[in-house]
C-alpha positions in Angstrom: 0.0 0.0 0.0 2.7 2.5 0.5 4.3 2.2 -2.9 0.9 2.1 -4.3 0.0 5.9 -2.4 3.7 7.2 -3.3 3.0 6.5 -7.1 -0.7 7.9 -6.8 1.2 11.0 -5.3 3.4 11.4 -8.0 0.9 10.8 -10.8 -0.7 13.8 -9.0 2.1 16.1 -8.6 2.7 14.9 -12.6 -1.2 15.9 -13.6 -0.2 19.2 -11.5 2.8 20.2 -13.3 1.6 19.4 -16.6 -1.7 21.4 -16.0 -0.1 24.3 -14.0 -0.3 26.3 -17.6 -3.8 25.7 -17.3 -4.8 26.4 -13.9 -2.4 29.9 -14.2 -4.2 31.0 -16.9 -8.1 30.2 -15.2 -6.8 32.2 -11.9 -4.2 34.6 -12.4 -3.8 35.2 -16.3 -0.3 36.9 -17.1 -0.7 40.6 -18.0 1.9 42.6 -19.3 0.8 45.5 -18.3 0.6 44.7 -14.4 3.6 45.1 -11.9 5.5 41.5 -11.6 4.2 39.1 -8.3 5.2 36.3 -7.1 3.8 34.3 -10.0 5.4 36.1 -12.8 8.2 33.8 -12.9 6.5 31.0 -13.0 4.4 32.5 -16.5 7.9 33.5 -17.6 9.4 30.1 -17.2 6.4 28.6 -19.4 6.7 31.0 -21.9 10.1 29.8 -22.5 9.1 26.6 -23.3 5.9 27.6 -24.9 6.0 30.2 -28.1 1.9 30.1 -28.2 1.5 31.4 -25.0 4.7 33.8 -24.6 3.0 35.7 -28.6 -0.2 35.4 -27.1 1.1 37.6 -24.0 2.2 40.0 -26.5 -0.8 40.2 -28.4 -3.0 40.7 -25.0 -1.1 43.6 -24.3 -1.3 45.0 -27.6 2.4 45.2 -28.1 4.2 46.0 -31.8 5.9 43.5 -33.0 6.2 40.7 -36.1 7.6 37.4 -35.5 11.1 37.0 -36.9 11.4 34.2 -39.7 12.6 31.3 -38.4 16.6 30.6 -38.0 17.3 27.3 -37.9 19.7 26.6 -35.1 23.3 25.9 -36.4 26.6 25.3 -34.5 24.8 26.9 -31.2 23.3 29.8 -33.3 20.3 31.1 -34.3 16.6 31.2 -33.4 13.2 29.6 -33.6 10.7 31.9 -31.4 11.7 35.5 -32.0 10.3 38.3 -31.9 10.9 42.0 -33.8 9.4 44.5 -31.9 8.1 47.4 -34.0 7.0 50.2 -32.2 6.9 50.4 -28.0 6.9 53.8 -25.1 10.5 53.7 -25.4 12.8 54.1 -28.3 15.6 51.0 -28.9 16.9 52.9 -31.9 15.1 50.7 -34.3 13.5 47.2 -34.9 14.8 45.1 -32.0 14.7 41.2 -32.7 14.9 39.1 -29.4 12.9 35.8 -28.3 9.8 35.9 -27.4 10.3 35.5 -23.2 12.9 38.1 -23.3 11.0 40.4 -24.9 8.3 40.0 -22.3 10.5 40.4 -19.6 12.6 43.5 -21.3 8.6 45.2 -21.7 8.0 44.4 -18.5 11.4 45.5 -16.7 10.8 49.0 -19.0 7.1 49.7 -18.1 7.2 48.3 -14.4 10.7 49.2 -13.5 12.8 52.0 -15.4 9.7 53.8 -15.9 8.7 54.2 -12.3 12.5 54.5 -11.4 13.0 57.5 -14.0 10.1 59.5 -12.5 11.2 58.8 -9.3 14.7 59.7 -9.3 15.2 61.8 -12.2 11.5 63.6 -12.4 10.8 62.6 -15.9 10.4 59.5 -18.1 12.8 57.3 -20.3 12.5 58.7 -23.8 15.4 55.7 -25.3 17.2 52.8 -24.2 21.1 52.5 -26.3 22.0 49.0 -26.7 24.8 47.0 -27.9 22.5 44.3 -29.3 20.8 41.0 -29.3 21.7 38.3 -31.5 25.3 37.5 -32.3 26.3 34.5 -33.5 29.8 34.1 -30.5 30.6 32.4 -27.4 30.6 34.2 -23.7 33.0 36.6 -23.4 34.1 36.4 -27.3 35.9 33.6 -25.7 37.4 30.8 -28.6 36.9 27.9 -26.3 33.4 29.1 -24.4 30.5 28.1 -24.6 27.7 29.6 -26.8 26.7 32.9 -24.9 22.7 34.1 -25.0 23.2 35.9 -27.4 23.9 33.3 -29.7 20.0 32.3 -29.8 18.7 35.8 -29.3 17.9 35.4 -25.8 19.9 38.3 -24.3 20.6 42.3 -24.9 22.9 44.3 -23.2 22.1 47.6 -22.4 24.7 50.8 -22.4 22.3 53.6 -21.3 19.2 55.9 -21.6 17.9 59.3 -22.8 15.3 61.2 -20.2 12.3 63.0 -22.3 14.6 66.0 -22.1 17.2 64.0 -24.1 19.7 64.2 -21.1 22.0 61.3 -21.7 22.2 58.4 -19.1 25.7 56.4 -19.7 26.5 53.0 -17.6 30.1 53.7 -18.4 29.8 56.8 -17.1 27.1 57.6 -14.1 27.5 53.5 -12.6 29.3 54.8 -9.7 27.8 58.4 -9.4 26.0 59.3 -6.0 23.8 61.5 -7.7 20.3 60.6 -9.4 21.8 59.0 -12.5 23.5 56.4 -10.3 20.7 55.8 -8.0 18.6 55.5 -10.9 20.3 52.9 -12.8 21.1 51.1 -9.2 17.7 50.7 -9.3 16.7 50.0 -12.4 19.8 47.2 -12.1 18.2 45.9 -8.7 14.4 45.6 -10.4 15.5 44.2 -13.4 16.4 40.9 -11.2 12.2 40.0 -11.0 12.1 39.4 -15.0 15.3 38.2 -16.3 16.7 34.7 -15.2 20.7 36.6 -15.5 21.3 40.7 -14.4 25.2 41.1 -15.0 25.9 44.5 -14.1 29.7 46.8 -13.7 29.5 45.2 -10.0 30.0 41.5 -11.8 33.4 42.1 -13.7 35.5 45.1 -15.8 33.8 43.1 -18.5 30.7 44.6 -18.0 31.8 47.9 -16.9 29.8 50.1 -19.5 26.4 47.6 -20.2 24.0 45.5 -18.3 23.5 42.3 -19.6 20.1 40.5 -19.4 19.5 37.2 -20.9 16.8 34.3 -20.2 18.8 31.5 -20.1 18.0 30.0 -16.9 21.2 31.1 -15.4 20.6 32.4 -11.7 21.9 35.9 -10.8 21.9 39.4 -9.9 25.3 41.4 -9.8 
């Protein structure tokens, strides 16, 4: 009888985790537009291995985009379930492609974050984010005998700085370590960005990262 109620237990804890999707969605639907909770990583994780539900996200909250054509991974590179955002609140300087979950979690981290951060500590909005990219086709670091970095797949972006509605410039390189409102604010914005993305490498990580944050959903597990 034991081994019989330890397998019934873990057919249920099976049904559970296949149908957790499901229940999510019947009492506490993601939304974009609402402030992360303590379920939002959970919808995040699913989105990441589930396209359908991470586009129909986007498409509840009305966002810009087109999906990207297909990339067919190759030697550790390219994409299947990405994304190019078309139009948002703040300017990326063009057409940014990224996968899907990412994207999510970049919108999210923008609206629910650097928004209320900007206002806060610099008395205005965030007009622009400047960014060194998303998809690159190289291993961590540029490193010849590392492993495939995020970036690889689309999965990451690193970002160098901001421009206020005023068009005051907001450098990483520059304003990290300043004890004024431009390095409270991007202290911040670093700190927050740690409830979206699965990695936050920040200038306090390494001199590697000095002028850029880099967020990536990966699955990696840290804040720095």
């Amino acid at each position: 009888w034991f081994w019989l109620r330890v397998m019934f237990a873990l057919g249920g804890f099976a049904v559970l985790y296949f149908r957790v999707g499901d229940l999510l969605d019947a009492f506490a639907p993601f939304d974009l537009n609402r402030p992360p909770n303590l379920l939002t990583g959970l919808h995040l994780h699913l989105m990441k291995a589930d396209a359908p539900r991470c586009f129909a996200a986007l498409d509840r909250a009305h966002v810009e985009y087109q999906r990207a054509p297909v990339r067919p991974i190759e030697d550790g590179c390219g994409y299947l379930d990405a994304a190019i955002l078309t139009g948002s609140a703040i300017s990326h300087g063009g057409p940014l492609l990224i996968r899907c979950p990412a994207l999510v979690s970049l919108l999210s981290w923008e609206q629910h974050v650097v928004m209320p951060a900007a206002r806060q500590y610099l008395g205005q909005g965030v007009a622009a984010v400047r960014h060194y990219g998303t998809y690159s086709c190289r291993n961590i670091n540029h490193e010849p005998n590392a492993k495939r970095s995020q970036h690889a797949t689309a999965n990451a972006i690193d970002i160098a700085g901001f421009q206020t509605e005023d068009a005051t410039r907001i450098n990483i390189a520059k304003d990290w370590t300043e004890d004024g409102p431009h390095g409270k604010f991007l202290r911040a914005i670093r700190n927050g960005s740690c409830r979206t993305f699965d990695l936050v490498l920040s200038p306090d990580y390494n001199g590697l990262h000095r002028d850029h944050f880099h967020f990536d959903m990966g699955g990696g597990n840290a804040c720095r």
